[in-house]
C-alpha positions as CSV (number, residue, x, y, z in Angstrom):
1,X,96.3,24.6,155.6
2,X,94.0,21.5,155.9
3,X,95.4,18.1,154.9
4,X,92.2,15.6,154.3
5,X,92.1,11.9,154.6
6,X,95.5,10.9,156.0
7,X,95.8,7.9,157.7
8,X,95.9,8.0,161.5
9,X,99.1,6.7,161.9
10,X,100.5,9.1,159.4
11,X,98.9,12.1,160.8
12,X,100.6,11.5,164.5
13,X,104.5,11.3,162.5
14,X,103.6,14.2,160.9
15,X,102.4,16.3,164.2
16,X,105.4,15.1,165.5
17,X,107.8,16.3,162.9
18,X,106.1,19.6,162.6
19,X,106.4,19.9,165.9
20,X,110.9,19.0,166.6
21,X,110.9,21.4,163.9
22,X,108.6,24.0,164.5
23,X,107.1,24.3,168.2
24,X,105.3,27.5,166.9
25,X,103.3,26.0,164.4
26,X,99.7,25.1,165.9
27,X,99.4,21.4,164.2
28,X,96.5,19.1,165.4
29,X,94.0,16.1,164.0
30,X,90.2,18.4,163.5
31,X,88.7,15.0,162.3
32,X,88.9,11.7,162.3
33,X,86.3,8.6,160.9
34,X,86.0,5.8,163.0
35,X,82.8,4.9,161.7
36,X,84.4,3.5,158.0
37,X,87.1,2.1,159.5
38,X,84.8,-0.1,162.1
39,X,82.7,-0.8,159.1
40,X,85.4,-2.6,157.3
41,X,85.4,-0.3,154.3
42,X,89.0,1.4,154.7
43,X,91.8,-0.2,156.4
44,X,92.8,2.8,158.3
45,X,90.9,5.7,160.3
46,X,90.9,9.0,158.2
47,X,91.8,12.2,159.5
48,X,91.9,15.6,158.8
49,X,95.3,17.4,160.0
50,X,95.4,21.7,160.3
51,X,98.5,23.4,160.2
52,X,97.9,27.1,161.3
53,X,100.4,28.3,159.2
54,X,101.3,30.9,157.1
55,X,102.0,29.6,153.0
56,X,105.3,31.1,153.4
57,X,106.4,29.2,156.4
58,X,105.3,25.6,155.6
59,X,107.2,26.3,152.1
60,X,110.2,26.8,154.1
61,X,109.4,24.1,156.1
62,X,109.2,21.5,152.9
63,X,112.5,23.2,151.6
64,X,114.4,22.8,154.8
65,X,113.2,19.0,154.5
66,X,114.2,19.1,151.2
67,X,117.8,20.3,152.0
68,X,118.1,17.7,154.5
69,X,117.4,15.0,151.6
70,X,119.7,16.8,149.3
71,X,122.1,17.0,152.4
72,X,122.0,13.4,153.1
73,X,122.5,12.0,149.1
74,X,125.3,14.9,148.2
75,X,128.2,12.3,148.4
76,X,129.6,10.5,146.0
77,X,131.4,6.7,146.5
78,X,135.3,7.6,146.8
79,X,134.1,9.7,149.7
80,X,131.6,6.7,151.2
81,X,135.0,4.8,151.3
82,X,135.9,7.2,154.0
83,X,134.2,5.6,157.3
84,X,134.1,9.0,158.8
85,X,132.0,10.5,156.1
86,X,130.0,7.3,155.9
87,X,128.8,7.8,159.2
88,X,128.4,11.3,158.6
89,X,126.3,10.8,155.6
90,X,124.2,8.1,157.6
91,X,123.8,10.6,160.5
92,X,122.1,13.2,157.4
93,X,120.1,10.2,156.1
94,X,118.7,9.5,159.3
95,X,118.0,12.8,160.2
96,X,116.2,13.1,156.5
97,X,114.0,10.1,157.6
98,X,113.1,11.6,160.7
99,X,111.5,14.6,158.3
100,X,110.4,13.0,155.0
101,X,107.0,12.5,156.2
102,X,107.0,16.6,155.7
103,X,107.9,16.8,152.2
104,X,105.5,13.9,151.8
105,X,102.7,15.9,152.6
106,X,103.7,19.4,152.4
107,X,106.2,19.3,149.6
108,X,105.6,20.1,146.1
């Protein structure tokens, strides 16, 4: 899978995420545009991200992001009272943050 024109910074989280997640998955920048951004046209330096994946496996990977998100908003205020599940559901929310970046650009 080939990911085009994603901001620097964005494709650095996202190698990073792929990778707490999945070691195995080959992930790496095959591109990147200095030349517009030290022109002034973009604000950002492009780059193309590979994922040597099969499309089975980085669907899993999206739904397991997904499931964390679903995880982390599941709870409902009477329980949020209960400062034990609060920091619980933070914990899940945090850990869905870590990820999103995933389902941002791998998720349908």
């Amino acid at each position: 899978m080939l990911i085009k024109d994603i901001p620097n910074d964005h494709a650095e989280k996202l190698i990073s995420a792929i990778g707490d997640l999945r070691p195995e998955m080959i992930v790496r920048v095959v591109a990147e545009d200095y030349a517009l951004y030290q022109l002034g046209l973009i604000q950002y330096v492009p780059c193309s991200v590979e994922i040597e994946a099969s499309e089975d496996e980085i669907t899993e990977l999206a739904d397991e992001v997904l499931q964390m998100e679903i995880d982390a908003w599941n709870f409902d205020d009477r329980e949020l009272k209960n400062p034990e599940i609060a920091k619980q559901q933070k914990e899940l929310e945090d850990r869905y943050w870590k990820y999103a970046i995933i389902q941002g650009y791998l998720g349908t």
